[in-house]
C-alpha positions in Angstrom: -7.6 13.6 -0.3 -9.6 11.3 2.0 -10.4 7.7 1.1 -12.2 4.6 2.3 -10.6 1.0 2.0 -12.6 -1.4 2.1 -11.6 -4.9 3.1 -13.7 -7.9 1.8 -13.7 -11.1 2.1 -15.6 -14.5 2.5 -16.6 -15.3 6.1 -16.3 -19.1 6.0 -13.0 -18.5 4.6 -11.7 -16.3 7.4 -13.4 -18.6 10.4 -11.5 -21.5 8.1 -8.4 -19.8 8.9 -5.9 -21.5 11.5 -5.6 -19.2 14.6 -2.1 -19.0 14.1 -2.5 -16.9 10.6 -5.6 -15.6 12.1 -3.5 -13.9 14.8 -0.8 -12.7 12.1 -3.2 -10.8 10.3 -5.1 -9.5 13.1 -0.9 -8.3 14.9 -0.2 -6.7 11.0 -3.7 -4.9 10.8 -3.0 -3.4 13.8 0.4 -2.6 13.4 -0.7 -0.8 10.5 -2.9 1.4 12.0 -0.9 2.4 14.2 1.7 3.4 11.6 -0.9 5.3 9.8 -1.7 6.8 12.4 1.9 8.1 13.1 2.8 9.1 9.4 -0.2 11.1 8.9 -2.3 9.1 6.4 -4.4 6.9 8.9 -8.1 8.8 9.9 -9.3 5.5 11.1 -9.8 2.0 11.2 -11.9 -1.0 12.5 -12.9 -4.5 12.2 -16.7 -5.6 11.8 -18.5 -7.7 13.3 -19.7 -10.8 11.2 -22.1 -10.3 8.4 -25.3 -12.1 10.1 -25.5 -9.3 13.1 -26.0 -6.2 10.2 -29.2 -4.7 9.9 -30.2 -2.9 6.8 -32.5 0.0 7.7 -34.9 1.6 4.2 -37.0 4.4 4.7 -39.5 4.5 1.5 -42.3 6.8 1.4 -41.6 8.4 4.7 -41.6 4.6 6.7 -38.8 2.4 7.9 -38.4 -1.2 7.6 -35.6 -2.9 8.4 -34.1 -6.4 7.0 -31.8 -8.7 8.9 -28.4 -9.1 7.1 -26.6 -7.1 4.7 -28.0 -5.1 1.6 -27.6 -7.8 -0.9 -26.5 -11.2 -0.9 -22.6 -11.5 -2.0 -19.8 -14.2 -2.1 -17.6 -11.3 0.0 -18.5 -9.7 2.7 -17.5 -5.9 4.1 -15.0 -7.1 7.5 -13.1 -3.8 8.3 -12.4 -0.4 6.5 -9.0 1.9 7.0 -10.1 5.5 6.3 -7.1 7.6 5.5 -5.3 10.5 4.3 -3.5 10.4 0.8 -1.9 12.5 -1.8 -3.5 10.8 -4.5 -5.2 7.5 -5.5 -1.7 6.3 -6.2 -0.6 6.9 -2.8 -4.2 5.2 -1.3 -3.5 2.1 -3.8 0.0 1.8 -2.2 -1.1 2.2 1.1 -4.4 -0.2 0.3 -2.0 -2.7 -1.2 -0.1 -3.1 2.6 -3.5 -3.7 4.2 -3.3 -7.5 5.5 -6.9 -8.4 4.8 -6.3 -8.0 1.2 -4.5 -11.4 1.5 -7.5 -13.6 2.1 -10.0 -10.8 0.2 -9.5 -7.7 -1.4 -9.5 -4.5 -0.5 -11.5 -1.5 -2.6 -10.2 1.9 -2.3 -12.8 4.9 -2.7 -12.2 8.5 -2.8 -14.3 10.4 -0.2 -16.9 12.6 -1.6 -17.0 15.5 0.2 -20.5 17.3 0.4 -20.8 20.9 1.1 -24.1 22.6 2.0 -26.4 24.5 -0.7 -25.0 28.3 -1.9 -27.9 30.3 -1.0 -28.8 32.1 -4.4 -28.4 35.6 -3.9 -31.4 38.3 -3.0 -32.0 40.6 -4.9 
């Protein structure tokens, strides 16, 4: 099964970081993707960009408007995701639970949905 980690955490708390943990936690995340990667379970993952570059795009009634910033205001922000490849949640929470970020945030860990396209009803 496929499933999204997100990583959380509060900006001001990560910028507040010294750059010496900053670059431990940057070297683990990458690490880990790579090991991922390797052993089969790692799909993909990435940092974001800070919270005030988002744009959060609604189409209502056939128009689009657009709102700087994220969705909603929250004390923790989504920074990065690792998508992988997992035998179970079990497996996803153990993998989730080695994901770096989850030290200055917390990590949520979401099974993939997997949408397949309409069955045609038959003709008769």
């Amino acid at each position: 099964m496929k499933y999204l980690c997100l990583v959380y955490h509060e900006e001001k708390t990560l910028d507040a970081l010294p750059r010496s943990e900053w670059n431990v936690l940057v070297a683990e995340s990458l690490e880990l993707r790579e090991e991922l990667r390797r052993n089969g379970h790692g799909i993909a993952a990435e940092s974001l960009q800070p919270v005030h570059t988002a744009t959060t795009v609604r189409i209502r009634n056939g128009k689009v408007s657009t709102t700087d910033g994220p969705f909603a205001e929250t004390k923790e922000q989504l920074g990065g995701f690792f998508f992988i490849d997992a035998g179970d949640q079990d497996e996803a929470i153990r993998i989730a639970a080695r994901i770096p970020g989850g030290r200055v945030g917390c990590v949520e860990v979401r099974p993939i949905r997997e949408l397949q396209p309409p069955v045609a009803a038959p003709s008769t």
